[in-house]
Structures are given as structure tokens and as C-alpha cells.
PLY file of the C-alpha trace (Angstrom):
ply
format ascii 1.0
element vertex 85
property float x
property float y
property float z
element edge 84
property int vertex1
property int vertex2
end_header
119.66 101.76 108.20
116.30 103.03 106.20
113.13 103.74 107.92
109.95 103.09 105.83
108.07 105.65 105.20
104.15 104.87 105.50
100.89 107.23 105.00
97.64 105.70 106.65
94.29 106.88 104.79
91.10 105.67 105.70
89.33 106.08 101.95
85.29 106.49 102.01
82.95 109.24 102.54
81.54 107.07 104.89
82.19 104.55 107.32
79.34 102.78 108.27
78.57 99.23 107.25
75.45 96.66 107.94
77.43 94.75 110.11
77.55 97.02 112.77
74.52 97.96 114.64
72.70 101.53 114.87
74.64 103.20 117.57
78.02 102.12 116.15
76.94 103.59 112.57
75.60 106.81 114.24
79.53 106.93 116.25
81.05 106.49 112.72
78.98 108.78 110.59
79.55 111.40 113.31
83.12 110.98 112.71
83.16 110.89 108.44
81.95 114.87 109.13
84.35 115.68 112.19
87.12 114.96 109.50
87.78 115.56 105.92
86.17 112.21 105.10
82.75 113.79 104.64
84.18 116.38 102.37
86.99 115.30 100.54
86.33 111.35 100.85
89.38 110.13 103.03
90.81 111.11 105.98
94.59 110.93 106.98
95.07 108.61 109.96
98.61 108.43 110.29
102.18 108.85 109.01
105.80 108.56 109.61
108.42 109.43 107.49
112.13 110.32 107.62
113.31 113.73 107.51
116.58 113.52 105.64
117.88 116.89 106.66
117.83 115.87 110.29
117.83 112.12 110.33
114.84 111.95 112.59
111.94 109.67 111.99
108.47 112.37 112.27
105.82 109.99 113.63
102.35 111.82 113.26
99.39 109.44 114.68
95.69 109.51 114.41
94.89 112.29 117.20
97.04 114.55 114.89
94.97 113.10 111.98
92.16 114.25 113.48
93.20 117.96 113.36
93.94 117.86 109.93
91.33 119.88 107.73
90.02 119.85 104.32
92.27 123.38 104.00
95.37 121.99 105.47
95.14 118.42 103.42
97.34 119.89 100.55
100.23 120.86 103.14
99.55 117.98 105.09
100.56 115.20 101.62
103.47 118.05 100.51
105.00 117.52 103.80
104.73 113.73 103.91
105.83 113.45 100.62
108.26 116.31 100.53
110.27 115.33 103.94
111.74 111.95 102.74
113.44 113.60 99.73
0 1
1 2
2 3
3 4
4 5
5 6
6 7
7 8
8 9
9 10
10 11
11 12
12 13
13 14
14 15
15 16
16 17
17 18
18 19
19 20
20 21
21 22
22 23
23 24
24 25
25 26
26 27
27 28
28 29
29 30
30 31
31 32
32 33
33 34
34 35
35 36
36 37
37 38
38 39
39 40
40 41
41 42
42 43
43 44
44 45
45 46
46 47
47 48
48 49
49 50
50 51
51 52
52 53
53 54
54 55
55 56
56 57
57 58
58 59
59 60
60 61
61 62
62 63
63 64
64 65
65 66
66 67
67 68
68 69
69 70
70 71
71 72
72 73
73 74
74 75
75 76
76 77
77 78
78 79
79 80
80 81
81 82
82 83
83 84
């Protein structure tokens, strides 16, 4: 059986929108410069992808998203797209 292999970006140097009141924006915009959305204009959310040397599925979720920087981004896509081959 095949396991899809998915990459979750949230793209936008910002994620605030008029719908949403003050405090929410203020929560979100504090977030966009926690993360490499401030800097490099998305921010990696989420992956999984199978590793075809093991046969495991890697499942990487937002909290390890979150730890990703604008200096480990590069590695970060190499890996995701590097481990399915």
C-alpha cells in the first residue's frame, strides 16, 4: 500500500484579517514573527512522508513546525522532499 505524502504551509507574511477582532489579530501577528512567516513569508505547519529506506511513515506536526527556523527551512523541504525518493 502507498502512503501520501503531504507538506502543510501556511503562505502569508501575515495572518491577520478584518474579520477577526483586535486581540485575535494581535495573537496572530505575534505568531507571523515567532516563525519564519515574518521573514521568509510561510511557515511549515506540518508533514508526513514515507521514508523508503525504512518503510516508516515520518509524521512531523505543527509543534515541530514551530521549531523550524528561517536557517533550518532549506533542510527542513530537502528532507521532505528527499525522504520519499
Amino acid at each position: 500500500a502507498t502512503q501520501p505524502c503531504f507538506l502543510d504551509l501556511k503562505v502569508g507574511c501575515r495572518q491577520r484579517s478584518v474579520r477577526h477582532d483586535t486581540k485575535k489579530r494581535a495573537h496572530m501577528a505575534r505568531k507571523a514573527v515567532k516563525s519564519t512567516s515574518a521573514t521568509l513569508g510561510f511557515r511549515v505547519c506540518g508533514m508526513q512522508c514515507l521514508d523508503k529506506k525504512s518503510g516508516q511513515v515520518q509524521r512531523f506536526d505543527k509543534y515541530w513546525g514551530q521549531k523550524v527556523t528561517p536557517e533550518s527551512m532549506s533542510k527542513t523541504l530537502s528532507m521532505f522532499f528527499s525522504l520519499g525518493l
